[in-house]
C-alpha positions as CSV (number, residue, x, y, z in Angstrom):
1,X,38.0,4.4,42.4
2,X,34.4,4.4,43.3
3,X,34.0,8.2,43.4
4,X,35.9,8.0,39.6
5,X,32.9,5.5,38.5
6,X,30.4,8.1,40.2
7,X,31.7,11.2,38.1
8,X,31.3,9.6,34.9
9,X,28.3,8.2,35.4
10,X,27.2,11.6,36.2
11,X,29.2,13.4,33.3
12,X,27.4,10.7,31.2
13,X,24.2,11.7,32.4
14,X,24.8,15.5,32.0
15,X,25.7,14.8,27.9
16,X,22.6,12.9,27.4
17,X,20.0,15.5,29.0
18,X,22.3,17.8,26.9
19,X,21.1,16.4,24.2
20,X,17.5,15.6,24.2
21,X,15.4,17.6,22.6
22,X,11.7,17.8,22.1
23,X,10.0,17.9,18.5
24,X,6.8,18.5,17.3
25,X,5.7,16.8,14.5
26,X,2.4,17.6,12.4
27,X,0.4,14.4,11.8
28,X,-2.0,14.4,8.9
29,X,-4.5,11.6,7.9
30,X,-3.7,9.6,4.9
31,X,-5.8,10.9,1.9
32,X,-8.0,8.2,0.0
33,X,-6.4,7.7,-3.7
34,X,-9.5,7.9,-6.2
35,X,-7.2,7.2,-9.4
36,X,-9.4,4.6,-10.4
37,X,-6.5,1.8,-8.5
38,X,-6.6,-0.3,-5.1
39,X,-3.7,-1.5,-2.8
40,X,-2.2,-4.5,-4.2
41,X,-3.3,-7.7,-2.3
42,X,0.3,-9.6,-3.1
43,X,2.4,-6.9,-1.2
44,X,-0.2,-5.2,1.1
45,X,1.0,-1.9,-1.0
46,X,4.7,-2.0,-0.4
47,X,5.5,-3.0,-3.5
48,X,7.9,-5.7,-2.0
49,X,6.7,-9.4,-2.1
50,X,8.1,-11.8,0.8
51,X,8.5,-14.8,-0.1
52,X,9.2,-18.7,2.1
53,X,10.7,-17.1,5.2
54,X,10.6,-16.5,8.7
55,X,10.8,-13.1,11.1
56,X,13.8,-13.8,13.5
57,X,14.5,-11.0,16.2
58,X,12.4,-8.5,14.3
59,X,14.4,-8.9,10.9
60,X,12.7,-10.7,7.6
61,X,15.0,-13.8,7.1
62,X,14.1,-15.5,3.3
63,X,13.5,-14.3,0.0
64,X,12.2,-10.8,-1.1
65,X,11.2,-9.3,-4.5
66,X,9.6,-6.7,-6.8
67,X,5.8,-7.5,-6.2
68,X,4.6,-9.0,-9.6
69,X,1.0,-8.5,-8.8
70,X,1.8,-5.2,-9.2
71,X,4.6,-4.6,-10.6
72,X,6.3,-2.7,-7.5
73,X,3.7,0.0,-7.5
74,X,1.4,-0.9,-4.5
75,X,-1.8,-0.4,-6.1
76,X,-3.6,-2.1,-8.8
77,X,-5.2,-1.3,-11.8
78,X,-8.9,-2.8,-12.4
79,X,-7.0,-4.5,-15.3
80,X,-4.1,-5.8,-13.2
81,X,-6.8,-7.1,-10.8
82,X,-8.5,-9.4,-13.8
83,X,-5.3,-10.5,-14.9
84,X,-3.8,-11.7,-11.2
85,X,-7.2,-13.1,-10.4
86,X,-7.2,-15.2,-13.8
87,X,-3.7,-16.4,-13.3
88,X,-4.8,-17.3,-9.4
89,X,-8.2,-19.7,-10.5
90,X,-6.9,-21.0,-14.4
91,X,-2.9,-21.2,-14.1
92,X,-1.3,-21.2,-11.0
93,X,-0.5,-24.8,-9.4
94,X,-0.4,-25.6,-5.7
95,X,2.0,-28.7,-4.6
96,X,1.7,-30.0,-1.9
């Protein structure tokens, strides 16, 4: 029985060093975006706000959404910018 536990062990080794494989993978820098936008400073650019939540065991448990500082594109106009940083100093209410 042991020398049955020894062969596949060893036939499962032989499958997975069958199977690896190297790639090569050509890296490139991000470019800057001069379109006259930034990166949205609700979503950090994802275009996904989280909302009241906590990271359990690597996974995002709470609420998610389209970002509505930008509108899910990731980057903000100048005029999205004076509109979000209006709503953030005249209308938006913190409770405590």
């Amino acid at each position: 029985m042991d020398s049955y536990a020894q062969q596949a062990e060893a036939e499962m080794w032989d499958a997975i060093a069958a199977q690896d494989r190297e790639y090569e993978v050509e890296r490139r820098e991000a470019e800057p975006v001069d379109d006259g936008t930034e990166p949205c400073d609700g979503c950090n650019g994802s275009g996904i706000y989280y909302g009241r939540g906590a990271v359990v065991n690597g996974v995002f448990k709470g609420f998610t959404g389209t970002c509505y500082r930008c509108g899910g594109k990731g980057r903000q106009t100048a005029k999205d910018v004076k509109r979000n940083r209006y709503y953030d100093n005249h209308v938006r209410r913190f409770t405590a």
